[in-house]
C-alpha positions in Angstrom: 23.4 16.6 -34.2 20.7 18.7 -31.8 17.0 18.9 -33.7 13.7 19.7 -33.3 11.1 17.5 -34.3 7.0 17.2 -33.6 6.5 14.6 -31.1 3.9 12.8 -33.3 3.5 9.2 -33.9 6.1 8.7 -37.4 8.6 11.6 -36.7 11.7 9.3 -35.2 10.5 6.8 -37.9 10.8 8.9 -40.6 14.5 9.7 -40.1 15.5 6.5 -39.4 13.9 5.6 -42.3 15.9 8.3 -44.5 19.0 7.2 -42.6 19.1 3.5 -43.8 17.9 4.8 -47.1 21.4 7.1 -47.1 23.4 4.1 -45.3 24.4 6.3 -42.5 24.2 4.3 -39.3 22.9 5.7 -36.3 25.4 5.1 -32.9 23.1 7.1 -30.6 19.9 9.0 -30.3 18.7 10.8 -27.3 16.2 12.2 -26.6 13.6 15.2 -24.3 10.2 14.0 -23.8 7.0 16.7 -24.9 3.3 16.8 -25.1 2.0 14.8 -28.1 2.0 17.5 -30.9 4.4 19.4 -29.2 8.1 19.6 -30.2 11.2 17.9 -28.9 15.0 18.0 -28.8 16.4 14.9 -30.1 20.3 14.2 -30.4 21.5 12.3 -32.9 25.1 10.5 -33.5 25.6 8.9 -36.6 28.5 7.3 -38.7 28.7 9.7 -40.8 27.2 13.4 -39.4 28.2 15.6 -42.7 25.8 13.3 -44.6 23.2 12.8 -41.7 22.7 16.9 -41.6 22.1 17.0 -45.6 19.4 14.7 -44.8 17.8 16.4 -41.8 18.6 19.5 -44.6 16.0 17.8 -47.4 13.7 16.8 -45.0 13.4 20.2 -43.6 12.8 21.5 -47.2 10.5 18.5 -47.9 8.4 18.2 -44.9 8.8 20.8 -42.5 9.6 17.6 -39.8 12.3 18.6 -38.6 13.9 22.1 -37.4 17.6 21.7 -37.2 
C-alpha cells in the first residue's frame, strides 16, 4: 500500500496505532524522507492489506492524515 502522509511528528504513529487497534500486523514500511510539514510517500505491507486500506480509508475521512 503507497500513501501520502504529512511528515509531522504523530503521522506514522497514528496508523500504527489504528493498525494494532484493527489487529493487522505490519510486515514492512518504507519510507521517502520530506521537509517537516511537507508530505511523504510511505509503503506499507501488512498481514492483511484489504483491511489495512479501509483503515487508511476512515482515516482519510476522519483526519485528512493520510492521502491514499
Amino acid at each position: 500500500i503507497v500513501v501520502q502522509m504529512w511528515n509531522r511528528p504523530g503521522s506514522l504513529s497514528a496508523v500504527a496505532t489504528q493498525f494494532r487497534k484493527h489487529a493487522i500486523n505490519i510486515q514492512y514500511v518504507y519510507g521517502t524522507s520530506s521537509q517537516a510539514g511537507e508530505k511523504m510517500t510511505i509503503v506499507f505491507s501488512g498481514e492483511d492489506n484489504d483491511k489495512a486500506m479501509e483503515v487508511f480509508d476512515a482515516m482519510v475521512l476522519e483526519e485528512a492524515a493520510v492521502t491514499v
